[in-house]
Each structure stands twice: as structure tokens, then as C-alpha cells.
Steps between C-alpha positions, in 0.01 A plus 500: 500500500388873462503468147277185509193735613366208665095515629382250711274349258756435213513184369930464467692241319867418572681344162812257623400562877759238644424467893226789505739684736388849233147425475497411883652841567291680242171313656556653875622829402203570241208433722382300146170241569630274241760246533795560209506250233855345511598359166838270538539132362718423761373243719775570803381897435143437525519266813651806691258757312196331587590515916503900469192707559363702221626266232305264275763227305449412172758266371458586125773651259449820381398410166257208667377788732434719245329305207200473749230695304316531869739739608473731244430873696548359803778673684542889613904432523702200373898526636788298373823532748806398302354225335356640116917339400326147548191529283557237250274687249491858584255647232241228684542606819472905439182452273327295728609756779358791281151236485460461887521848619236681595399836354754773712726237554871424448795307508804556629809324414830494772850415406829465613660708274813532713576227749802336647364132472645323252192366372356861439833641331482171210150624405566873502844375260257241302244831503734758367636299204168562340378807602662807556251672759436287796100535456571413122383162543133588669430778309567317100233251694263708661526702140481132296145437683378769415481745796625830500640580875723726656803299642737633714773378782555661805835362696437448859703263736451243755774294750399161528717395776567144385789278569681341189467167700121591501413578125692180418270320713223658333639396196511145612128490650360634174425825659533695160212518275478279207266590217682219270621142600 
């Protein structure tokens, strides 16, 4: 969250929010006035987003979200948690990203770059067949629309203590971002 350099009166999007359970977190640790925008076009995901505090739902795509002219400079920090894999049209999302931040602001891409879920290790396999580097595939599109940025990875870790019997259930209840049906 440090590198976030939230203020209380950015304006923050979250890109494939799921449940809000991030942008909840990020909401009552940053002190921020604004609700988060949280982007998902799951219906299941936004019915448990929209009972957090801090989080506004917005049941769009991220290419619907983003072709929205009105947003254009409208966010200090847009996020996207492990979910850039399910943009169905990639160079659409990042250019319209580029469009609604504000002056001073960024985005800032997480992935699961190494994960014991099966669902993460089939898209770093799908991943690494085409590029050799694993930010490869951001940078050629960051570079493709035209903006010249500094990318970098930084490994950290996290334990989610989840039960198999628990992600499958997940899996089951939908509770996996979909960008694509």
C-alpha cells in the first residue's frame, strides 16, 4: 500500500475488483474521502462489493468502463489485482487507462507471477510461450500506445490461508473475476 502514496482526496479506481475485499482494505487504511471505483462485470462480485464501505460498484467491463470519454483525467491511482490476464482487448483497456488519469497520477499493475493455484500457473505457462520476460507482455503494450514508462517487478509474497475445499467453492460461486463470458 506504501507504494500507492495514497492522499485522502484521491479519486482511486480498482480494474477487476471482484468482492471489493482490496479496495475495502485500501479505503480504511488510506484515510481517502472518496469511495474507490470498483470495475468487475460480475454480478455475484458486485453484489458483495457494493455491501463494503468505501466502495462504489460499477458493473461495466473494462473496455465498457473505459470507452467513457467522461472519465478521461479522472483518477489519481487506477489498480488492477491479478486481473489485466482477462482483458479481452488489452491495447483498449491501457489507452483508456493512460486517458483517465489525472496529471501525477499512475497505474499500477499486480500479478501472480508465481503462485501455487492451478489457475495462476496455466496463465504464467500460456504467458511464457510468448514472451520471454514476464513484464514482456505490458511493456510491448504500454510501448504500442504510445507511452514511454519505466516498468519494473518487484517479487514480494503473501500466504493466503485458503483451504483447497474453499477455492473450489469459490470456483463454483463465480468468485473469480470474469472480464470475458
Amino acid at each position: 500500500m506504501k507504494c500507492l502514496d495514497l492522499k485522502p482526496e484521491h479519486v482511486v479506481a480498482d480494474i477487476g475488483s471482484g468482492t471489493g475485499a482490496i479496495s475495502k482494505d485500501l479505503f480504511e487504511f488510506s484515510d481517502l474521502h472518496n469511495p474507490i471505483w470498483c470495475v468487475d462485470p460480475s454480478v455475484e462480485m458486485q453484489d458483495v462489493a457494493r455491501q463494503k464501505k468505501g466502495v462504489n460498484s460499477i458493473l461495466k467491463t473494462a473496455e465498457e468502463f473505459f470507452s467513457n470519454p467522461q472519465i478521461s483525467e479522472r483518477f489519481d491511482r487506477v489498480i488492477a489485482t491479478i486481473s489485466a490476464h482477462h482483458f479481452v482487448n488489452a491495447d483498449a483497456v491501457f489507452e483508456g487507462i493512460l486517458r483517465s488519469l489525472r496529471p501525477g497520477g499512475f497505474f499500477l499493475q499486480f500479478n501472480a507471477i508465481k503462485s501455487t493455484l492451478p489457475s495462476f500457473k496455466s496463465a504464467k505457462m500460456l504467458l511464457s510461450q510468448c514472451f520471454e520476460r514476464e513484464n514482456e507482455f505490458s511493456d510491448l503494450l504500454l510501448r504500442k500506445i504510445g507511452l514511454n514508462a519505466n516498468i519494473f517487478e518487484e517479487e514480494f509474497s503473501f500466504s493466503a490461508g485458503i483451504k483447497k475445499s474453499k477455492l473450489y467453492e469459490r470456483y463454483r460461486c463465480r468468485f473469480v473475476s470474469l472480464f470475458q463470458k
